[in-house]
N, C-alpha and C positions, 0 to 999 in steps of 0.2 A: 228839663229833667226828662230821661226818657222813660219812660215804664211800661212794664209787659204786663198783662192782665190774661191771665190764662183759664181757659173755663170761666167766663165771663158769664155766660146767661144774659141775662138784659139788664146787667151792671150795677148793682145794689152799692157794693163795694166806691166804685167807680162814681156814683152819682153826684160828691159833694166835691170832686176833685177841681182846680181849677192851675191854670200856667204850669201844666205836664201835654206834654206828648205820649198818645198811647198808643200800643197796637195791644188790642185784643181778639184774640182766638177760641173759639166755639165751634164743635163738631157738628150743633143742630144749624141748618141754615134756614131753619123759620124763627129761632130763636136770635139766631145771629142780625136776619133782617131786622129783628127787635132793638137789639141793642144800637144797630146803626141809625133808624130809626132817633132813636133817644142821645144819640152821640155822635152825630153828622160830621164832627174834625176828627175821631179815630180813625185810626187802619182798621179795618174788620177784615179777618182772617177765618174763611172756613174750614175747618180743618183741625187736624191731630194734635192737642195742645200738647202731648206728653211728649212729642216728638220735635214739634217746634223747638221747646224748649231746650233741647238735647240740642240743636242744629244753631240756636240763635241767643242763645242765653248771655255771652260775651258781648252781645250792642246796646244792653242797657242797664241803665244806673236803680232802678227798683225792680223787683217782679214782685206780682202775687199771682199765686197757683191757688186755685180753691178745685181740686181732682175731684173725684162722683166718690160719694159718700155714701151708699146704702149698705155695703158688704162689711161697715165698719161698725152703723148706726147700733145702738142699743133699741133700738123699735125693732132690727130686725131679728136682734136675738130672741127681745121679747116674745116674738113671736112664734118663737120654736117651732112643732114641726108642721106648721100651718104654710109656712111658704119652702120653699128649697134650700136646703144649706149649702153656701158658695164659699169658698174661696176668701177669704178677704184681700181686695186687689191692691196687690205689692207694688204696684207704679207710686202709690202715696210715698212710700219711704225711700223708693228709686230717686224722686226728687227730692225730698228733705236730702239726701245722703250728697245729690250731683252738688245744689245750692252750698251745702257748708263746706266738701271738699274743692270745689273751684270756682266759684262766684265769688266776684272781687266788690260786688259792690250791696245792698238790701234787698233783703227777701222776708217774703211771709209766704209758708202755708198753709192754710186755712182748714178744717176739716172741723168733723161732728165729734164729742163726745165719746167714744169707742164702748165697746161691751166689755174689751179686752183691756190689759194693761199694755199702752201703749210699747210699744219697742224701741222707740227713741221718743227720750220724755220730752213733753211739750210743755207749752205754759196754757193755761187756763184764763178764757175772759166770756162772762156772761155763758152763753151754751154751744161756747166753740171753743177746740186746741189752737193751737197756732203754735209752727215749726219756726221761727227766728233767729235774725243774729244783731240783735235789739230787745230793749224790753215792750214788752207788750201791754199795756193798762189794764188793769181789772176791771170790767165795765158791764155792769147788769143792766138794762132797759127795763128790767123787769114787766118783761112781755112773752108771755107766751100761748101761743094759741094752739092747740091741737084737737083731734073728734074728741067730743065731749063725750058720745055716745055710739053704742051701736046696733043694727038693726035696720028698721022701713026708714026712718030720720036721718040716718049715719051720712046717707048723699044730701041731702039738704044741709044740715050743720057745715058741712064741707064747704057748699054751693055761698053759702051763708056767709062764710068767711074772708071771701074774695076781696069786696068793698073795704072793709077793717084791713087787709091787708098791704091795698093799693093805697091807702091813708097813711098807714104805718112807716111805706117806705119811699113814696110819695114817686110812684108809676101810675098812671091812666090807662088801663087797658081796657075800656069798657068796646073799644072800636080798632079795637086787636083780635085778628083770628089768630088765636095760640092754641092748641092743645093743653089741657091741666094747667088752666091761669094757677089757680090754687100751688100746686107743688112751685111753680116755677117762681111764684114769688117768695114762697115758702124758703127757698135754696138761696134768698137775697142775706147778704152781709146788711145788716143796718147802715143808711148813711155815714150817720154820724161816728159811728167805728170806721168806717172806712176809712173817712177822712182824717180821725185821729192818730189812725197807723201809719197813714201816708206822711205827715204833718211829722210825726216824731222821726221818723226813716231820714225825710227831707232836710229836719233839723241835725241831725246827726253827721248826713251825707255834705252839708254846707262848713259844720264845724270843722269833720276832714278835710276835704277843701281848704280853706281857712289855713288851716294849720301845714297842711303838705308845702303853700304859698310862701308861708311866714319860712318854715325852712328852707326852702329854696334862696328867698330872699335871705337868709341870714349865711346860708354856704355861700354866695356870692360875693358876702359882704367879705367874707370871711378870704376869698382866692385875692380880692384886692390887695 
């Protein structure tokens, strides 16, 4: 099975996956050396996952897109006029739109929660959308960590969180030079979601399969 993993980061999503072929794509290349690092038989692609995707999207039988999520986040609305108000970045639905109009085979993608009411309805699991053409499972971890507080503390509580983090999703970065361990694992898909979404996709993708086979075989039967 071949699967695209796009905007990977150092592969949360990705981690519990086994007997797939992956190529994943990351525009950071210290984060990307991360991920290759952690998944020595991937392709690792430096580079424009929104564009990849546009150019490559026909050579494989699963994708998951998880696109940058902060212009969407409800943290940042929260935050009103304390940071800049942007845009909310339209490649997210650029790709929901490409995936259902001409992808012949599973998709997911993945994004945060929105401030807004989304513009093409997603399904809901645990504290992410997910864009599909599959059902998705409902799945709370019931986990959640964010600043408790804020103020002199605010960077320690953060610094604090790391460790419970790299536990959670079961990455070792203590002997990782990363920039913001914290966020980056923070941006991780739960294993175990990942794997479940793959797992259902794959199940789905074998029973077509399956079935395309059976008719084949029976039009055959049938010209005799």
């Amino acid at each position: 099975m071949k699967v695209l993993n796009l905007y990977c980061g150092i592969g949360g999503n990705r981690k519990l996956w086994t007997d797939v072929e992956v190529t994943a794509v990351e525009f950071n290349p210290d984060i990307a050396g991360v991920y290759q690092k952690f998944f020595p038989d991937d392709k690792v692609i430096v580079g424009d996952a929104h564009q990849y995707l546009l150019e490559h999207y026909q050579e494989f039988d699963f994708i998951w897109s998880s696109p940058p999520c902060p212009t969407h986040s409800k943290i940042n609305y929260s935050n009103g006029g304390r940071w800049a108000v942007k845009y909310p970045d339209m490649k997210l639905y650029q790709e929901i739109i490409l995936l259902q109009e001409w992808f012949k085979g599973k998709y997911v993608v993945e994004n945060v929660i929105s401030y807004y009411e989304p513009l093409i309805r997603p399904q809901e699991s645990g504290r992410h959308y997910f864009w599909s053409n599959f059902t998705i499972p409902k799945k709370d971890y019931g986990v959640q960590i964010g600043t408790l507080m804020h103020g002199t503390r605010k960077r320690i509580i953060r610094e604090a969180q790391i460790p419970e983090l790299m536990s959670l999703h079961g990455f070792d970065l203590n002997e990782i030079k990363i920039s913001n361990k914290r966020q980056v694992l923070r941006n991780c898909v739960f294993p175990e979601l990942g794997l479940l979404i793959l797992d259902m996709a794959r199940g789905i993708i074998r029973v077509e399969k399956s079935t395309q086979q059976n008719l084949f075989s029976f039009l055959g039967e049938e010209k005799k």
